[in-house]
N, C-alpha and C positions, 0 to 999 in steps of 0.2 A: 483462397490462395490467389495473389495476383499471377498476373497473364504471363510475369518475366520466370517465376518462379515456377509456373507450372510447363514452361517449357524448359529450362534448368534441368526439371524433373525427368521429364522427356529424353530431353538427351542423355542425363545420364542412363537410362531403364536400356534405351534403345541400342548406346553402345555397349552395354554390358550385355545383352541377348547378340549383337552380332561378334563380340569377342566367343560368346559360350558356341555359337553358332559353328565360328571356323573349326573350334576343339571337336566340337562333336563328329565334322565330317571326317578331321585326321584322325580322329579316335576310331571311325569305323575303318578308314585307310589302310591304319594297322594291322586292324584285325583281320582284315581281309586277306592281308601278307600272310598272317600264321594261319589261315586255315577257314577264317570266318565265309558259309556259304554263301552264294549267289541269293539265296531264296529267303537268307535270314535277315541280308541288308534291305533288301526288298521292304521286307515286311517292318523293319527298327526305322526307316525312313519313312513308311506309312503311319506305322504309331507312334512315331513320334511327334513329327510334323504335325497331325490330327489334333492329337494330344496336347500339345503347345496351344493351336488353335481353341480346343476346348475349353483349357485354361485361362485365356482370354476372355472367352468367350462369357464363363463364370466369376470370375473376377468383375467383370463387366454390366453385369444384369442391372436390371434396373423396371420399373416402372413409370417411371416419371414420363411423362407426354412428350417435354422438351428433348430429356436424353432421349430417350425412345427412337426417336423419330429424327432430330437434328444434331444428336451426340452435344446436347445444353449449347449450341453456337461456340465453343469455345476450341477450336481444334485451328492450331498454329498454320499456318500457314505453309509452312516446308512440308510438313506432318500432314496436311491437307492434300498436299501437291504429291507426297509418296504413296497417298490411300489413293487418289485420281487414278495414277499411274498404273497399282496393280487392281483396281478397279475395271482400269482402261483393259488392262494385258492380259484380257479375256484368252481362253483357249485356244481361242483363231489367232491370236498377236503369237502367242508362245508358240503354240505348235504348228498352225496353221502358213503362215505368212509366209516364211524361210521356205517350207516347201511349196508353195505356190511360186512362189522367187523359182526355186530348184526348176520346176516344169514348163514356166512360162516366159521366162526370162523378164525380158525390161517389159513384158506389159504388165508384171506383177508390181510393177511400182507404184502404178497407182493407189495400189493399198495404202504404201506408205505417204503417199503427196495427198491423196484424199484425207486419213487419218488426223495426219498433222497438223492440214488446211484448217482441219474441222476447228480444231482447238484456237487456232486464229479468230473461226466467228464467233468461237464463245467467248473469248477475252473482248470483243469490241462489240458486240452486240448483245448478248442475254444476260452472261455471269453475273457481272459486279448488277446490272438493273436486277435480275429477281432477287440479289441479295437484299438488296434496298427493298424491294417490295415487305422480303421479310415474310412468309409464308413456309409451309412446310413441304408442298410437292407443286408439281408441274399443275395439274386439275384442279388444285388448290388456287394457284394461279389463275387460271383460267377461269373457274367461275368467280371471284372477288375480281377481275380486270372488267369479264364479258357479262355480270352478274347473271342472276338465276344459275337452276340446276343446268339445263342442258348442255351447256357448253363445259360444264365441270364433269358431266356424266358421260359425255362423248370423248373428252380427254381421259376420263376411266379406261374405258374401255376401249381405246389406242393405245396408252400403254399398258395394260394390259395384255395386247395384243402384239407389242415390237419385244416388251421383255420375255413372255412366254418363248416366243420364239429363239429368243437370245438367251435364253436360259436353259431350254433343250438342246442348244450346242455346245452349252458347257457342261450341264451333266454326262453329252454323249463325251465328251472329252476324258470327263471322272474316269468313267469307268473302261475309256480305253487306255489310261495312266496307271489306274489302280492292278486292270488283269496285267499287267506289262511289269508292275513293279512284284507284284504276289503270285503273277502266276495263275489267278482263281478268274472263271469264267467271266466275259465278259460284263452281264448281267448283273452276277453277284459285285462286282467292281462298281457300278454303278452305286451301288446301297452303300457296299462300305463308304465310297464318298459323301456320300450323301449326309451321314450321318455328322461328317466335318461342317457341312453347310451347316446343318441345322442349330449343332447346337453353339456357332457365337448368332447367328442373325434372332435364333429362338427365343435365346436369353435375355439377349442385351440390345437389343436394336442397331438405330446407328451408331450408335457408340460404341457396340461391341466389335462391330462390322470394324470401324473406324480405326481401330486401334489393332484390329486381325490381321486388316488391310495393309499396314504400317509394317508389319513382321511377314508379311507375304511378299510385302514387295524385295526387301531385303536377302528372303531364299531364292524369290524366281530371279532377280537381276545376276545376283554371284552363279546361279544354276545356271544363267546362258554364256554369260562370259567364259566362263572357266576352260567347257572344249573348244568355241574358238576361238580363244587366246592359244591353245593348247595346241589346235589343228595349225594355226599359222607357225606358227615355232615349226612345228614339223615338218611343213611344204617349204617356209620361208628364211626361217630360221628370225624373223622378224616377228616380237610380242604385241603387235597393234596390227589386227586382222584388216581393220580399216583402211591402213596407210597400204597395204599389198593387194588391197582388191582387184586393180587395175590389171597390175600385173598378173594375178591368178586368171584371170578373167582371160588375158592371152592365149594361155597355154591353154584355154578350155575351148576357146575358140579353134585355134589350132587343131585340136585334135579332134574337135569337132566336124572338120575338113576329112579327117582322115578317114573316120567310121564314115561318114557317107557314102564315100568309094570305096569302102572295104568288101573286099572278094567274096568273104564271109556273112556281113552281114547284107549286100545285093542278095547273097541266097537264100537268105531266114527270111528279108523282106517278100521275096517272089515268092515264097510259098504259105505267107500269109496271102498275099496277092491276090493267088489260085484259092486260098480258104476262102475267101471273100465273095470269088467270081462261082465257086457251087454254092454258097450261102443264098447268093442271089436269085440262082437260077432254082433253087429249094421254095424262098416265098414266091416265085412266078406261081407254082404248083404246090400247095403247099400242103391238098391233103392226100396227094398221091405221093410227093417226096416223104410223109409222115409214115405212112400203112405200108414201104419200101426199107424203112428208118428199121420198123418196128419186125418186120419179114426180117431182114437183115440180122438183125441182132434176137429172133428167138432161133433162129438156124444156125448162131454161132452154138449158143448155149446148148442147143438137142445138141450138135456135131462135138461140143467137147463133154459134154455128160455119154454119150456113146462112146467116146477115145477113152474115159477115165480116166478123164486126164487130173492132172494134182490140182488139190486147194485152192491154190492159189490163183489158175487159171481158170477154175470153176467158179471162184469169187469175182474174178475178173468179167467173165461171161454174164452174171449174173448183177454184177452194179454196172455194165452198159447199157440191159434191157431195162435197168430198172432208171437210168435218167432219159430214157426215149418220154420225151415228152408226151402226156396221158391225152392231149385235145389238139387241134387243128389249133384254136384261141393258143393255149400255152405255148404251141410251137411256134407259130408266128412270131409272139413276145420272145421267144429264148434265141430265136433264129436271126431275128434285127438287132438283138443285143450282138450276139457272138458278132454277127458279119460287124456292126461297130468297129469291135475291138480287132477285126483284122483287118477292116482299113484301116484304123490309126496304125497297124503296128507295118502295115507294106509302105508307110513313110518313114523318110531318112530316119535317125534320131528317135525311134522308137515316137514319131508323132510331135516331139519338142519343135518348136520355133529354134534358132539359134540363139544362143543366149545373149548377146549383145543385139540381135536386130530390134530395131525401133519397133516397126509393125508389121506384118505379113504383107506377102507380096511386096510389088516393085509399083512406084508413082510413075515409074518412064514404059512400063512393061506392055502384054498385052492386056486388052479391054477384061477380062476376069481379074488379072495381077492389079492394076490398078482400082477395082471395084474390089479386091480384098484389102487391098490397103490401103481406102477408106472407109472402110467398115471397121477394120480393124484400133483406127485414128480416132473414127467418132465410138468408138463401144470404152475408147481407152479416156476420153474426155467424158464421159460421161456417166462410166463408176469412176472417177475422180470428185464430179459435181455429184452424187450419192452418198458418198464417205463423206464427203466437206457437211455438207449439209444434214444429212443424218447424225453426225458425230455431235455437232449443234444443236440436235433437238432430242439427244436419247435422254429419257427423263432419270435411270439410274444415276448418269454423269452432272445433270444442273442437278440431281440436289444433293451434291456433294459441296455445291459449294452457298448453301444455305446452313454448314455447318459452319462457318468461319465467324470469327469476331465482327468483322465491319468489312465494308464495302472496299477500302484498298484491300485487305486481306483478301477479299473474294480478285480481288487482280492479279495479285501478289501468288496467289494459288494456283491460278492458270500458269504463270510463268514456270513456276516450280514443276506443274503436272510437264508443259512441254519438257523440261529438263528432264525429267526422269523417266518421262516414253522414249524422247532423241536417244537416251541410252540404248535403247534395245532395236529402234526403229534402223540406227545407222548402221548396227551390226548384222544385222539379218540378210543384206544382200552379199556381203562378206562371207558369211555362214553359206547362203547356197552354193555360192559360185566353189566355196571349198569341199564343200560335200559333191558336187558333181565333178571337180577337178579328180576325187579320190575316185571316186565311184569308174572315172573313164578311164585312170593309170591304174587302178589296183585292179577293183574288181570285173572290170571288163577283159575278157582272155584267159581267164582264172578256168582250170578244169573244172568241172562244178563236184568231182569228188574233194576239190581242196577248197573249196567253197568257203569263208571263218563259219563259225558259229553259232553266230547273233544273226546270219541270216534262216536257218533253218527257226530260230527261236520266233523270229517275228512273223515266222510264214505260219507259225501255230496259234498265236495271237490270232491274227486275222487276214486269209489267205488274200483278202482283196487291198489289202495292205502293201502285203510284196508276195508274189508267187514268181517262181523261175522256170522255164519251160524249154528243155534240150531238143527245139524245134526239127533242126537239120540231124542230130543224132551224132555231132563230132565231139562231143562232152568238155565243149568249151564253151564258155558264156559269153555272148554276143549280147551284146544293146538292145533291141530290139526283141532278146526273149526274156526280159525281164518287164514287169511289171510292175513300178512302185507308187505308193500313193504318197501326196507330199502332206499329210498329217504325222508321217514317223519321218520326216527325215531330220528333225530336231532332235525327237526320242532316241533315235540310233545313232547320233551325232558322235559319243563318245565311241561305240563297238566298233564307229565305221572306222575310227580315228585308233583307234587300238590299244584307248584307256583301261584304266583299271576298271571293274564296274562298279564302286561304291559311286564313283564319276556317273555312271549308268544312273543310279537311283539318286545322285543327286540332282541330275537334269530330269527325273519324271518325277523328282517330290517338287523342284522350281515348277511346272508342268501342272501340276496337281493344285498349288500354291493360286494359279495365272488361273484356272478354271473357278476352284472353291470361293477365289476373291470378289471374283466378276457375279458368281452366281449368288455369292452373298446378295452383295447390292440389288440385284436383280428381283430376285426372291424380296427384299425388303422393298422394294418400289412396289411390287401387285401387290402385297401384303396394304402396305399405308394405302394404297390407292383403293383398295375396297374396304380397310377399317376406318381411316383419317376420312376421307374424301366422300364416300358412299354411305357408310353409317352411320358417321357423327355427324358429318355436315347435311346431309340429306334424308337419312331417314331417323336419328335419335339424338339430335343436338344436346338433349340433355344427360347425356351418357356420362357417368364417369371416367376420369382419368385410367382407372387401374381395369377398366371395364372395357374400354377400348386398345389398350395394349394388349390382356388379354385376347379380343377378338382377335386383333393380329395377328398374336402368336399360333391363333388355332388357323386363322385363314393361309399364315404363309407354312406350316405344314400340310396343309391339305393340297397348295399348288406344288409345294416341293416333289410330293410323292406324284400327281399328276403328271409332271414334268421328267419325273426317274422313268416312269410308266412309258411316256413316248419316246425318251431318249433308248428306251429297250428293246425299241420297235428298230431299232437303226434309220431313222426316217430319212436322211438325206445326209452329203456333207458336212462338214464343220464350216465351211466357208460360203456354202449358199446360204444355210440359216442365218448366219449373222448378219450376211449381205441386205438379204428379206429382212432383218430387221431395221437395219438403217434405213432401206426405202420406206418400211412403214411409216418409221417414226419422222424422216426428211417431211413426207407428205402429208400427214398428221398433225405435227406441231407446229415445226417451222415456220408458214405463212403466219399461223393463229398467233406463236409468241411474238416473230418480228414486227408484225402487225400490231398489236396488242400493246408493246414497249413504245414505238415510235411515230404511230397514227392514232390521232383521238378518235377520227371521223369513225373507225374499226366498230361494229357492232355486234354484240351477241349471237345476234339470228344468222348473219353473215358468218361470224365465224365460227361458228356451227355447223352449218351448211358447208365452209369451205373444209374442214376436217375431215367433213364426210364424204364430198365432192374429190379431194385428191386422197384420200384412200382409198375409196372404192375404185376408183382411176388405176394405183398404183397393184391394188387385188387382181381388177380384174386381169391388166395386163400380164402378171405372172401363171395364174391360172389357167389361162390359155396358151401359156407356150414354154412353161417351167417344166419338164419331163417327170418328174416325181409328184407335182400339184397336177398335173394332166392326167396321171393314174389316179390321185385320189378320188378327184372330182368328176371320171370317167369322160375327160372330156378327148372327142374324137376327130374333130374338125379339124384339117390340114395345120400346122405350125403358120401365122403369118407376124412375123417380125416389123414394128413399124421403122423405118430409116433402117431396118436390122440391128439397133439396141439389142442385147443380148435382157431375158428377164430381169437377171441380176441387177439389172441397172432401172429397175419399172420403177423407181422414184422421179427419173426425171420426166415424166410425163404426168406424174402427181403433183410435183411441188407448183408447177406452174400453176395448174389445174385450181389447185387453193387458194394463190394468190390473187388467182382472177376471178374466184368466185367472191372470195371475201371481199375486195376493190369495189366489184361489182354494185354485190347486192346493199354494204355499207353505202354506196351513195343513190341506194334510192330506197334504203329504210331508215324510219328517225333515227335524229342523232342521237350515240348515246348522255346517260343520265349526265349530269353538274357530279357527282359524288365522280362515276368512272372518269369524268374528263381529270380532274383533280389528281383521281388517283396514278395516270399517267404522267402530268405535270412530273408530281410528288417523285416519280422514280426515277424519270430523266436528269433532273437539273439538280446538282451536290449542293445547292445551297440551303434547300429543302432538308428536313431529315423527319428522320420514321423510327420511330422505336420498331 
């Protein structure tokens, strides 16, 4: 089939899945009107959506080494550019981002200016050259530029290492979409997802991915638009959320003003305050505050078992002694947590920055205000140079574009990819600023016995999600005794906005859609990178086609479930894992490919050495002052921040790291081979061409 013909094809398949697509959700709309349950939509949008994928996924299968692995090089361009997209709109883009926007205001932009950035280095620097290279993965790359193994088995095991990571933030995402859409334990939510992953990447490789990816993108982008287009009608009465941001942005400001000096919440605030200041004077002493703790509360429980007193207050008595923390160790850790969370909350804004301020603190202020808001400036430029740079070197994203026809199409793809992330990139500051517009006029002042609905639902889900706390005891809800996490404030986008719910489970099957997509790819990157790259190339070159696919398919079930496994553990964030993946991968790759494309002088051992040199850079620096990597690795030495980088940001202390190693040590080890110098020639200059 020619190339015109098979995208002919394309288009038609594709508009006739997004014509059945709208029916299907009006068709559950309906029913929802006559009577269709909360719990049944839930569940028609999980099996369906899955289901669809599956069918892909088996339609799709394949053995062939080329499809396998490259989906046969022939995926159009546009098609190319809408698999990038929801490949791109991982868990953290869909659910994460907006709420990070909600909490942080303008410093959550750098998600989006780093993100975008990124895709600018890939269009002028990597893309179109590894398409030309012509190769099937990054390590692949890497050892045929830097020959020998080492440099292809260090590139293993980097990404290995950025996608594991990026991979246990989208299962954790699974299965806080799935318990949200069904209802079923968080855990179990995890597996049912899981089961979407496996079987298009299991089956059918990248082609399966490839064409999942393409129907994925389709539900998650109509799934974000839909509430806020929905939410702006309703504040604004204007359908282009985009064009009212400013304006919403006002009023949040505004009112922003007002809760600071609210009579109300000065009270809630001062008596977190005081929670703060006995929290304090507790770890001064902490095992005579403890064996006080524990006196305390078995004298409640004898004095109410002596009154005979009811049930309920007997049960009460009995689950306060029983969270008196059992060690001095425990209390300590449970004690520096709580007081945490009651300093954040005895600031304004429940802890928020103002949503429009640039950076913390004041540049004219005093010597602290000014020292926080440059710390604030350079942490904000420098997860910018993270995202740019990591976004450029994640290996599931370059080898997306080793499926296209030819090297413009590999350009022509990037274009496409930027157009179809700007969709959802531009709406998402729009989206926060209307969710916290609602959040400050609606639900803020609300008695908490007239509380809606959807708020009790998600505090069952997961209490550290959103929990509400009638701090002063006036049964009205103040800012400040609320706690919300910004991974649901996309998922609760419609309840907060006072949609229908079929609208509900259409934003966590788009949710579901932005996880499954990402972790496909993901899943198929360590897969090829330990069958393609590790066993054919390095340990069984004479392996068969059908015999290496195979391995794949048994290796990328074996990490899937690995990855379900840690994701169950709740290990950290949705947005620090992915972060820690882009620095892996920033410090990892980046020097080695840019290196590698545009310097001959670049040699093996060098860049080898520089791989290893700016990850280890980039490891240790997290390690030591990452709060969830400091419990793993029991590390106990005082927090020291270098320039005050935040961890998040430990690539940019990597990427240099590499690039000066590899500089380095290439000009004072042989030059490389006549074959590698050519090979670079060969990829740089279009006059050249490479089967």
């Amino acid at each position: 089939m020619s190339k015109k013909a098979f995208k002919q094809q394309l288009d038609k398949v594709y508009s006739w899945y997004t014509i059945g697509f709208f029916v299907f959700v009006g068709t559950l709309a309906a029913l929802e009107q006559v009577g269709l349950s909360r719990e049944w939509i839930g569940f028609i949008f999980l099996l369906a959506t899955v289901g669809l994928y599956a069918a892909i996924g088996i339609m799709s299968r394949t053995t062939d080494a080329a499809e396998y692995y490259v989906a046969g090089r022939r995926v159009p361009a546009v098609y190319n550019g809408m698999a990038t997209g929801a490949d791109w709109m991982s868990a953290a883009s869909f659910i994460g981002l907006a709420g990070t926007l909600y909490l942080t205001g303008y410093a959550g932009l750098a998600f989006i200016m780093g993100w975008t950035g990124g895709y600018c280095l890939v269009a002028l620097f990597l893309a179109p050259y590894l398409r030309k290279f012509g190769q099937y993965t990054i390590p692949d790359f890497l050892g045929e530029r830097y020959g020998g193994n080492l440099p292809r088995f260090i590139g293993i095991a980097a990404a290995i290492l950025c996608s594991f990571t990026y991979v246990v933030a989208q299962i954790y995402g699974v299965g806080l979409i799935t318990s949200r859409l069904t209802g079923v334990a968080f855990e179990l939510g995890i597996f049912l997802g899981l089961g979407g992953i496996l079987v298009c990447s299991f089956l059918g490789g990248m082609r399966a991915v490839t064409w999942t990816q393409v129907a994925q993108y389709i539900i998650l982008i109509v799934a974000y638009m839909i509430p806020v287009v929905w939410l702006s009608v309703k504040q604004t009465g204007v359908p282009v959320p985009q064009a009212v941001y400013g304006f919403q942005l006002e009023k949040v400001t505004a009112k922003e003003k007002l809760l600071t000096n609210d009579p109300k919440e000065l009270e809630v605030r001062e008596i977190y305050q005081k929670r703060a200041a006995e929290l304090d004077a507790k770890l001064r002493h902490p095992a005579v505050a403890l064996a006080a703790d524990r006196a305390a509360a078995q004298a409640r429980l004898a004095e109410v078992r002596a009154a005979n007193a009811p049930m309920g207050k007997m049960a009460a008595a009995e689950k306060a002694l029983a969270a008196v923390p059992k060690d001095e160790s425990s209390a300590i850790a449970e004690w520096t947590r709580i007081k945490a969370l009651a300093e954040t909350k005895s600031r304004p804004l429940n802890g928020m920055p103002a949503h429009s301020a640039q950076f913390s603190g004041d540049p004219q202020g005093s010597e602290p205000e000014r020292k926080a808001f440059n710390d604030s400036r350079r942490n904000f430029l420098a997860l910018i140079f993270c995202l740019m740079v990591g976004t450029a070197a994640l290996p599931h994203i370059l080898m997306r574009y080793y499926t296209v026809p030819s090297v413009r199409e590999a350009r022509q793809s990037v274009t496409w990819s930027l157009f179809f992330i700007f969709l959802l990139y531009v709406t998402a500051p729009a989206l926060a600023v209307m969710v916290k517009y609602e959040v400050f006029h609606v639900l803020i002042g609300t008695p908490f016995d007239q509380l809606p609905q959807w708020v009790a639902a998600w505090n069952k889900v997961d209490p550290t999600l959103l929990s509400l706390t009638d701090v002063n005891r006036d049964n009205i809800l103040q800012l400040n005794e609320m706690t919300i996490g910004g991974d649901i404030v996309v998922l609760a986008t419609p309840e907060i906005a006072g949609l229908p719910y079929v609208i509900s489970g259409l934003v966590a099957a788009g949710g579901l859609a932005a996880a499954l997509s990402t972790a496909d790819g993901l899943l198929l990157t360590i897969s090829s990178a330990l069958s393609h790259d590790l066993y054919y190339k390095m340990i069984d070159p004479n392996a068969s086609t059908a015999r290496r696919v195979t391995i794949s398919k048994m290796l990328l079930l074996i990490v899937a479930l690995l990855a379900a496994y840690v994701a169950a553990q709740k290990p950290a964030d949705i947005l620090f894992l992915v972060s820690a993946a882009f620095s892996f991968a920033a410090a990892a790759f980046f020097p080695a490919l840019v290196l590698g494309i545009f310097w001959r002088r670049a040699t093996g051992i060098a860049a080898s050495l520089g791989m290893i040199a700016g990850l280890a850079m980039t490891t240790y620096y997290m390690v030591m002052n990452q709060p969830w990597l400091r419990g793993i690795f029991g590390v106990t030495r005082p927090v020291h921040l270098w320039w005050d980088i935040q961890p998040i940001s430990a690539g940019v202390f990597g990427v240099p790291v590499g690039f000066l190693v590899i500089i380095l040590i290439s000009l004072f080890t042989h030059t490389p081979s006549r074959k590698s110098q050519e090979l670079v020639e060969h990829v740089r200059y279009p006059n050249l061409k490479m089967n």
